[in-house]
LUMSE-234347 format. One line per 10 residues: number of its first residue (from 1); their letters; for each residue x, y, z of C-alpha. Coordinates in Angstrom, 2 decimals. Layout:
<atoms>
NUM> A> X:Y:Z ~ ...
</atoms>
This chain:
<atoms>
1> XXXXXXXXXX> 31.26:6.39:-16.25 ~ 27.55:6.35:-14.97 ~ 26.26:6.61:-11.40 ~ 23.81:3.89:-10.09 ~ 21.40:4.46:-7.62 ~ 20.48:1.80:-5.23 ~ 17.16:2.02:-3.77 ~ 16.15:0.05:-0.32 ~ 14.69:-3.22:-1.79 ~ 10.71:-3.67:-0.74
11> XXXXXXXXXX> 11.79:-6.78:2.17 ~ 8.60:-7.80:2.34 ~ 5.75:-8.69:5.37 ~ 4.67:-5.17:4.52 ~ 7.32:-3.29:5.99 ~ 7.64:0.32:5.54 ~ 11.47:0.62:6.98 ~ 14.30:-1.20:8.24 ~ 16.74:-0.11:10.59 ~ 20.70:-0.26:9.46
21> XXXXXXXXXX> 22.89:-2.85:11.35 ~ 25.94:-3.12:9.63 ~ 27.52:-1.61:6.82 ~ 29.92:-4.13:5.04 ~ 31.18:-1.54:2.60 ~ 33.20:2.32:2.87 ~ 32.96:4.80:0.40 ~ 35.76:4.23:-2.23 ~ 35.74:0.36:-1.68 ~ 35.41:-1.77:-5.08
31> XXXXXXXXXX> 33.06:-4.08:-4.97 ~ 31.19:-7.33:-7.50 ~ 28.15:-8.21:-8.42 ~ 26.15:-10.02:-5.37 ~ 28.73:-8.88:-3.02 ~ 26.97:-7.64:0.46 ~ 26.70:-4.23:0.72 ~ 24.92:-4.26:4.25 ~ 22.55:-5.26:6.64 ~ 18.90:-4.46:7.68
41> XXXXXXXXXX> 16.77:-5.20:9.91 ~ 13.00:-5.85:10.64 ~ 10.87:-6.72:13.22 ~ 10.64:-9.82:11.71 ~ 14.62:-10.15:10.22 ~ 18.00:-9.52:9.21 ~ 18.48:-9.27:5.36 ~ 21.60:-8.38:3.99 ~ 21.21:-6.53:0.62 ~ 23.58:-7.56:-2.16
51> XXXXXXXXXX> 24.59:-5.21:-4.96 ~ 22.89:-5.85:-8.41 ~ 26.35:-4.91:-10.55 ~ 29.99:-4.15:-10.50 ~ 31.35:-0.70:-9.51 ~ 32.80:1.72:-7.47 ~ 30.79:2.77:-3.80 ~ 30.40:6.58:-4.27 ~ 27.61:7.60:-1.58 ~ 26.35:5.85:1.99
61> XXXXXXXXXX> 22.99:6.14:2.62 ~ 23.05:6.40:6.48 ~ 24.58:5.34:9.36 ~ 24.57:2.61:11.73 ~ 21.79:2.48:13.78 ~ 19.44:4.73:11.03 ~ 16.31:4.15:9.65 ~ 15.92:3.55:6.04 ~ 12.56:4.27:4.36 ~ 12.05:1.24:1.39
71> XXXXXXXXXX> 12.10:2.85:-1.46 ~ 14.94:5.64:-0.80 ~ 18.60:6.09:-1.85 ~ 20.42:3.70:0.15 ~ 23.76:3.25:-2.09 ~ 25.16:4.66:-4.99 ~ 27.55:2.94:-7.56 ~ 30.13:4.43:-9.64 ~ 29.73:2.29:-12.87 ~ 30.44:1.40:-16.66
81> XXXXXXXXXX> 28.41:3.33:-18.87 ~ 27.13:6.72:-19.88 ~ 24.10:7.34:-17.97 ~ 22.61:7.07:-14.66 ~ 20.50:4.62:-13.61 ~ 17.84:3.98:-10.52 ~ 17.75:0.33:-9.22 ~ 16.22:-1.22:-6.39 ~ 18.66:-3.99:-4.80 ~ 17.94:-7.55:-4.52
91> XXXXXXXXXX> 17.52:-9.14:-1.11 ~ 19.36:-12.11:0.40 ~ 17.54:-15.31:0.07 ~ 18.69:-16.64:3.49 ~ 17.57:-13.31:6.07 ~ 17.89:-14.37:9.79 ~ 14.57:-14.43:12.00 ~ 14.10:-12.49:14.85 ~ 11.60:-13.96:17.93 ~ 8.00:-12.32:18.26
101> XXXXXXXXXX> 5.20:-13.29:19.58 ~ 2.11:-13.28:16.95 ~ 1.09:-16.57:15.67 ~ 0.86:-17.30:11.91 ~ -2.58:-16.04:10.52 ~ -3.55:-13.38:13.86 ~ -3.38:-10.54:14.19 ~ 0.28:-9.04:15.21 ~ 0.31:-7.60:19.08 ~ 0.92:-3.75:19.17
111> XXXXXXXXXX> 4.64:-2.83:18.88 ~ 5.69:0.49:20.08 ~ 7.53:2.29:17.77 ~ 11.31:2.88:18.31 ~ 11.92:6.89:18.28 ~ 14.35:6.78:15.51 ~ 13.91:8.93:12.32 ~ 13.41:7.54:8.78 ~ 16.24:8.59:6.83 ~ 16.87:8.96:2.75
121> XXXXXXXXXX> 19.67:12.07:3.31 ~ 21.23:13.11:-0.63 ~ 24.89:13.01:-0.85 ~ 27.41:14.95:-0.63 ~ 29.00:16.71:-3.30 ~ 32.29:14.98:-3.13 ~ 32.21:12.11:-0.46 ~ 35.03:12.29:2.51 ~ 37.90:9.78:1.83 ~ 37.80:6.96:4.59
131> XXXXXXXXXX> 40.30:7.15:7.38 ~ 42.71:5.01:7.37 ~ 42.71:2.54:10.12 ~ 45.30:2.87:12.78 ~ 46.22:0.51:16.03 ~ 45.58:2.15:19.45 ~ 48.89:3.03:21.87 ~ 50.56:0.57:22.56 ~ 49.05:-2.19:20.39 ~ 50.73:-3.94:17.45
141> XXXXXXXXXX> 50.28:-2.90:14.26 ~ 47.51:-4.06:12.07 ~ 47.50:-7.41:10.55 ~ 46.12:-7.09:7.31 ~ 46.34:-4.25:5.11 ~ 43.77:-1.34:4.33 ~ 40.89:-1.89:2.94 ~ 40.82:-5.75:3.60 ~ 37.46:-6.31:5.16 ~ 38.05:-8.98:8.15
151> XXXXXXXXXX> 36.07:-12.29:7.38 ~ 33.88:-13.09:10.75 ~ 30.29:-14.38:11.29 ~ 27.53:-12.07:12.33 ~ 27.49:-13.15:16.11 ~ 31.72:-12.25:16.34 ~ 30.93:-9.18:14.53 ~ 28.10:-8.33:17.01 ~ 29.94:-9.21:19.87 ~ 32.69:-7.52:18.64
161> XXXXXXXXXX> 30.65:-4.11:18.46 ~ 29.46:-4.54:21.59 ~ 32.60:-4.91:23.32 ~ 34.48:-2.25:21.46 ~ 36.77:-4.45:19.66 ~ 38.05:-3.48:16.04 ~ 38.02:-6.33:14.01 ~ 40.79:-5.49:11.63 ~ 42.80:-5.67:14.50 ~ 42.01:-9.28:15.40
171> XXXXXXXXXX> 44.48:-11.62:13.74 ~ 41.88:-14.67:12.88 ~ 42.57:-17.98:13.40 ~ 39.90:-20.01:11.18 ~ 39.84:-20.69:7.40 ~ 40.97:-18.19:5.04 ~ 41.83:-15.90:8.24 ~ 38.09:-16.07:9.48 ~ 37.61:-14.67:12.93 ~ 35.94:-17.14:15.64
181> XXXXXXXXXX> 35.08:-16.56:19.24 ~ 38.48:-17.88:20.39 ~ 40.75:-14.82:18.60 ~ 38.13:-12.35:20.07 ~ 38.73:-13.80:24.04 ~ 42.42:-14.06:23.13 ~ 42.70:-10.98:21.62 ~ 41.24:-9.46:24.82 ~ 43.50:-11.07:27.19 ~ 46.17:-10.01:25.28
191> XXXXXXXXXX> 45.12:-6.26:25.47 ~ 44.18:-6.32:28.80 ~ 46.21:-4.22:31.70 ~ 49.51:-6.05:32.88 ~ 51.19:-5.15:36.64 ~ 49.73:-2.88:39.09 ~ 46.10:-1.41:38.50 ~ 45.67:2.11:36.59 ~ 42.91:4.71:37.01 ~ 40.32:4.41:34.43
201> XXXXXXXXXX> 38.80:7.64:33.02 ~ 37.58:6.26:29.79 ~ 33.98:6.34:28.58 ~ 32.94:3.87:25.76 ~ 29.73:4.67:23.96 ~ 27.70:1.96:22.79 ~ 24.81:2.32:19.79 ~ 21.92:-0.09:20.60 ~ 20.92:-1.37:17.65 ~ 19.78:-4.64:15.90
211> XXXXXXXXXX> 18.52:-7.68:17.81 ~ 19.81:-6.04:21.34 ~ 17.61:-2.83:20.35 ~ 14.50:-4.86:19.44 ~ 15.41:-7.09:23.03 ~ 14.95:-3.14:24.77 ~ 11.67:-2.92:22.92 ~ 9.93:-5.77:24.02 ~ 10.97:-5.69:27.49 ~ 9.94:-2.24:28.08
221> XXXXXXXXXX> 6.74:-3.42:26.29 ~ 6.21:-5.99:28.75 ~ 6.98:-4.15:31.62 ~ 4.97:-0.42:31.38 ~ 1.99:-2.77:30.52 ~ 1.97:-5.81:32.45 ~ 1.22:-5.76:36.06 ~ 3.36:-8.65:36.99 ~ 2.52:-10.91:40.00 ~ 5.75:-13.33:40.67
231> XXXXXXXXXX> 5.07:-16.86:42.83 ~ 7.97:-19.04:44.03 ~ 7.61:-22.58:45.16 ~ 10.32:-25.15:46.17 ~ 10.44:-28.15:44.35 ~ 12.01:-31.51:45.26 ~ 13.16:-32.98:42.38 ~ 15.36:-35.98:43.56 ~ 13.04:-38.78:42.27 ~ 12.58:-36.63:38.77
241> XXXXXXXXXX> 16.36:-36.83:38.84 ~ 16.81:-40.08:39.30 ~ 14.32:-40.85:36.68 ~ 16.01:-38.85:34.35 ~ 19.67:-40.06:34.77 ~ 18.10:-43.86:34.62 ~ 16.26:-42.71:30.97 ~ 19.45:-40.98:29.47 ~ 21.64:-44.34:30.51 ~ 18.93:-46.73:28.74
251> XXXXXXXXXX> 19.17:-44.69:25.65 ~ 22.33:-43.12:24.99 ~ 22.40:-42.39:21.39 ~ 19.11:-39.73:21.71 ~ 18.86:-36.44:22.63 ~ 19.88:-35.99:26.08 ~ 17.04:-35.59:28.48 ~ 17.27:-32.14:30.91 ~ 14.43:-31.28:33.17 ~ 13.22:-28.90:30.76
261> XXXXXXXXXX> 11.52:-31.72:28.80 ~ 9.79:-32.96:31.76 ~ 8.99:-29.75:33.14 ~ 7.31:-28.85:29.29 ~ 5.19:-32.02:29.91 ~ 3.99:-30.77:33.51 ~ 3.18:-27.18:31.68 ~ 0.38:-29.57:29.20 ~ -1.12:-31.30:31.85 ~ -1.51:-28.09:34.56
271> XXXXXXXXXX> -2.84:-26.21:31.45 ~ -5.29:-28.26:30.65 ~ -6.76:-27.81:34.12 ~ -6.35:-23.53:33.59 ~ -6.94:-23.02:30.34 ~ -5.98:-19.39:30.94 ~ -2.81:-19.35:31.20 ~ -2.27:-20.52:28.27 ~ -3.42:-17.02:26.15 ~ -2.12:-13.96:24.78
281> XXXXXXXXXX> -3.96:-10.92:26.36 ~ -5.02:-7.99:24.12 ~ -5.67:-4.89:26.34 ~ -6.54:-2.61:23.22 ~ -9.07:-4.91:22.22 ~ -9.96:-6.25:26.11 ~ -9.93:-9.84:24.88 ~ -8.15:-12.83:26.40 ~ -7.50:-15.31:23.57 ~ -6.99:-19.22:24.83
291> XXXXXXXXXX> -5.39:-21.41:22.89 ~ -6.10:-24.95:22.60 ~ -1.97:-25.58:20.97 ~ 0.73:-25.08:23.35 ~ 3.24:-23.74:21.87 ~ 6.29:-23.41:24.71 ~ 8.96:-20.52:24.32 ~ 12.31:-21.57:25.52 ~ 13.73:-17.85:26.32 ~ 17.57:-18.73:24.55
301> XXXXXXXXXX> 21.14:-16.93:24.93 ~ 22.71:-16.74:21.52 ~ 25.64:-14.49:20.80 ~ 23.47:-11.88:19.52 ~ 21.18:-11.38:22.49 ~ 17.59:-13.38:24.10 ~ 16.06:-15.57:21.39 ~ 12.96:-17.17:22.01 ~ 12.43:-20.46:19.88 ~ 9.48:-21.90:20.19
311> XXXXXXXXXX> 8.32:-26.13:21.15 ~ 5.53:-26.57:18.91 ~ 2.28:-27.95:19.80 ~ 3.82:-29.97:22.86 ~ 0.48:-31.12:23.63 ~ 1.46:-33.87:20.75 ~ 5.21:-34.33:21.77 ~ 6.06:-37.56:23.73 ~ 8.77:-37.11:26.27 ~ 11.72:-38.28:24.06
321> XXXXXXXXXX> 10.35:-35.96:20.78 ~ 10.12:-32.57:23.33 ~ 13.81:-33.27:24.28 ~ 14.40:-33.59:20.13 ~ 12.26:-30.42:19.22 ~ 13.41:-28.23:21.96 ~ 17.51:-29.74:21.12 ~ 17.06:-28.60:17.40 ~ 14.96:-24.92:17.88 ~ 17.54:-23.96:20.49
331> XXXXXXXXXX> 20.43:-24.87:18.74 ~ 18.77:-23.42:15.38 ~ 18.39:-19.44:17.30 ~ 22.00:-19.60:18.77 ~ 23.16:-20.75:15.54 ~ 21.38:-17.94:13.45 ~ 19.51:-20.43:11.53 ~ 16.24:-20.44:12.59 ~ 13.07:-19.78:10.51 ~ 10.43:-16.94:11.00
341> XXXXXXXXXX> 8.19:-19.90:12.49 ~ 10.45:-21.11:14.23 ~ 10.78:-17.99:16.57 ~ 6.92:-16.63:16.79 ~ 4.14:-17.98:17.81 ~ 4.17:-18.88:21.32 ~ 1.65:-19.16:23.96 ~ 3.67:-19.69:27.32 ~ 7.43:-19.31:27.80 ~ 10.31:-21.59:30.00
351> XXXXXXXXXX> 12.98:-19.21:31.37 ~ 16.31:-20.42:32.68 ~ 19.49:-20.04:33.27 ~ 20.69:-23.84:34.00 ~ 23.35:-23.83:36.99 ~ 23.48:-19.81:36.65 ~ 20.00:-19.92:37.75 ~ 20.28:-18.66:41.21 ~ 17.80:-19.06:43.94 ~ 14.90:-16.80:43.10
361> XXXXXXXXXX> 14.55:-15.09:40.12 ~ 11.78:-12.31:38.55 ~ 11.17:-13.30:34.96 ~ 9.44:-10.26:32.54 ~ 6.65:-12.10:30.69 ~ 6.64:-12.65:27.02 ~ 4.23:-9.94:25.69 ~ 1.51:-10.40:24.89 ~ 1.48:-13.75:27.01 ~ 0.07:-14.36:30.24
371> XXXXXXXXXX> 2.68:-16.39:32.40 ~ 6.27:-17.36:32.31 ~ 7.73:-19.69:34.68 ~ 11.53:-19.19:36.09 ~ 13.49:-22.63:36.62 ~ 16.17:-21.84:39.19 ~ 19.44:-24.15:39.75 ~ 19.15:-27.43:41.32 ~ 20.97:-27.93:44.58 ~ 21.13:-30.60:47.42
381> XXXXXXXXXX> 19.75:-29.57:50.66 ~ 18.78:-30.76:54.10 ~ 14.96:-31.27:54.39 ~ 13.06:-32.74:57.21 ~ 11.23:-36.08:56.62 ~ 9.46:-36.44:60.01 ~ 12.07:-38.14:61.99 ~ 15.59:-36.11:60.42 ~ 17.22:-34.16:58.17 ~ 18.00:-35.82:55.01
391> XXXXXXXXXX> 19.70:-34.90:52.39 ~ 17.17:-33.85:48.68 ~ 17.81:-32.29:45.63 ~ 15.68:-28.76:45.33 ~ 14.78:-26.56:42.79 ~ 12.64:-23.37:43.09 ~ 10.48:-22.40:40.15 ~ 9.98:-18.59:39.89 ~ 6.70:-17.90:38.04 ~ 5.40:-14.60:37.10
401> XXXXXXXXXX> 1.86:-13.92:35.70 ~ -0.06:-11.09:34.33 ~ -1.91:-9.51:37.69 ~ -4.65:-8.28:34.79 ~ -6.25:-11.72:33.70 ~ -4.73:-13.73:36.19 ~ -5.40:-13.74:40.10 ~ -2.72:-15.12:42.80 ~ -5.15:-17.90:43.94 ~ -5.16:-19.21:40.22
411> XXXXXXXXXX> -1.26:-18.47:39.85 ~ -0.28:-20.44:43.25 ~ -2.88:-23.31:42.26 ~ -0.92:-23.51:39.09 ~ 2.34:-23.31:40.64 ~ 1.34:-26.33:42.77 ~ 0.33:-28.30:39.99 ~ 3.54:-28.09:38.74 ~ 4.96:-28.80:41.76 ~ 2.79:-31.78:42.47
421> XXXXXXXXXX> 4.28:-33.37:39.09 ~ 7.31:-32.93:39.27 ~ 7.65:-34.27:42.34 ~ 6.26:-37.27:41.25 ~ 6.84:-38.08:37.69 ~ 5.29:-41.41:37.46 ~ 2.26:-38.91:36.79 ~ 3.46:-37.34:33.61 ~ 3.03:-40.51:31.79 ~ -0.55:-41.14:33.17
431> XX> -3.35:-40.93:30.73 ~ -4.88:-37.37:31.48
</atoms>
């Protein structure tokens, strides 16, 4: 028997580490030829790394949460043959994009970088023998055997982590046992505390890692360096409503029209009056860079965190193609399918949290960006027409800007723009 080395594959986009997400192997576990070993990640992606041959895992190069220089020991393989060997292993072909902000062919914005240390440890002399799993008190036993890796898609295994839930105890409900969603709510009502309440003295310890570390990043980023200013104006939106239910009835069989697409084509025709806010700022360098493209980022739940897709050059997008485009990015990020263009490249981001949305909200702008603007819920209220109280449909939109480049007399006049056509939409579809 020979021992094969597997080296951290060279990812590409000039990347000189990747932090480990998920190990899909244990130490002792058998595995094939393109079977995934783990997952890495990027500032730009998650890769999973397949192994190049058959054999036996001997070593693990690091743990959960570690960074892995390319180029170091990241597996080794207890194989047929005499001598050992030194490979690097192949990357998947399919790695799933992560949101950022730089625009294909500039510059990246500065990141800051995560205080984590690069690690290539060498192994042990002889490697501990995995535990074997057990159930916790008062739980049923396990239900599958050891060493039977549960089958679930990266967003249950995320959420999963991130709620403390062991997989392998998850009885699966999809094909070939797979483990959706569903089992992982069931399986937590099924766990949780029955009769009268107990005293809690447990403390869970969660790793942030992956997508939800990179989230921390960026919104740290934003805030130690942006001086936000936040604006919020009322909006009446009952004739925009109206409008909008009359358009989805005459057309049925398209993509369903929210207010987000109208409220995209406001955002082109206030920006082409303030060309400013529609820029990514670059404090090292003091320049303000406006862009003629608007390229919208719709900030997006997905299972495994904030996504932000991006609306491509709206500026071109007729009312009907900005419900399409922003439809397919958003349901490409929750999905985990969306490309590395797909998720960069923005110049002014939507936030909102549909009929979550609250009242008043403080959105963090999108570093390096310039402006975000909040959409809060819709709800009918009594306004004052002159004579009485009647009764309107309102919406506040909570705007924040960067205090640097941007001063409150241009944020409010740009606030009222907005206002002004969305309140009456008949504008929108003006020649500009």
């Amino acid at each position: 028997m020979a021992e094969l080395v597997i080296k951290l594959p060279d990812i590409g986009e000039g990347v000189a580490e990747a932090e480990l997400v998920e190990w899909h192997v244990k130490v002792g576990d058998v595995v094939r030829e393109d079977a995934t070993l783990a997952a890495v990640m990027t500032d730009k992606a998650t890769v999973e790394i397949p192994a190049p041959r058959d054999g036996v895992v001997a070593w693990l190069g690091g743990e959960v949460g570690d960074k892995i220089a390319v180029g170091a020991p990241f597996v080794r393989l207890t194989v047929s043959g005499e001598e050992e060997e030194t490979k690097a292993a192949p990357t998947s072909p399919a790695p799933e994009a992560v949101e950022g902000p730089e625009e294909e062919g500039e510059p990246a914005a500065p990141r800051p970088q995560p205080a984590a240390r690069t690690r290539a440890p060498e192994p042990p002399a002889e490697p501990a023998p995995s535990p074997r799993p057990t159930s916790r008190p008062g739980e049923s036993p396990l239900p599958r055997p050891e060493g039977e890796r549960p089958l679930a898609s990266p967003a249950v295994r995320l959420r999963a982590r991130e709620a403390g839930i062991d997989l392998r105890q998850v009885r699966g409900s999809g094909p070939a046992g797979r483990i959706t969603h569903e089992d992982l709510d069931a399986f937590a009502r099924g766990t949780a505390a029955v009769g009268r309440p107990q005293r809690r003295s447990d403390v869970e310890e969660i790793r942030i890692i992956g997508l939800r570390r990179r989230i921390a990043e960026r919104m740290a980023l934003a805030k130690q360096r942006i001086p936000h200013i936040t604006y919020v104006e009322e909006v009446d939106v009952t004739a925009l409503e109206e409008l909008r239910g009359k358009l989805n009835a005459e057309q049925p069989e398209r993509a369903r029209l929210t207010i987000l697409p109208f409220l995209i084509r406001a955002l082109v025709r206030a920006l082409d009056e303030q060309p400013q806010l529609n820029a990514h700022f670059d404090e090292e360098a003091g320049i303000l860079r406006r862009y003629g493209a608007v390229h919208v980022g719709i900030a997006t739940q997905t299972p495994g965190g904030l996504m932000v897709p991006v609306v491509r050059h709206a500026e071109a997008l007729g009312l009907r193609d900005c419900a399409e485009e922003l439809a397919r990015v958003t349901a490409a990020a929750r999905e985990g399918t969306a490309r590395h263009e797909e998720l960069t490249g923005s110049t002014i981001t939507i936030t909102s949290l549909g009929a979550l949305g609250g009242i008043v909200s403080t959105p963090i702008i999108n570093h390096p960006e310039v402006a975000i603007v909040g959409v809060n819920k819709i709800a009918l209220r009594p306004q004052w027409d002159g004579q009485a109280f009647v009764p309107r449909k309102m919406m506040n939109l909570s705007s924040s800007f960067d205090h640097r480049v941007i001063d409150g007399w241009n944020a409010a006049t740009f606030v009222q723009r907005l206002k002004s056509l969305l309140e009456s939409p008949a504008m929108l579809f003006l020649e500009a």
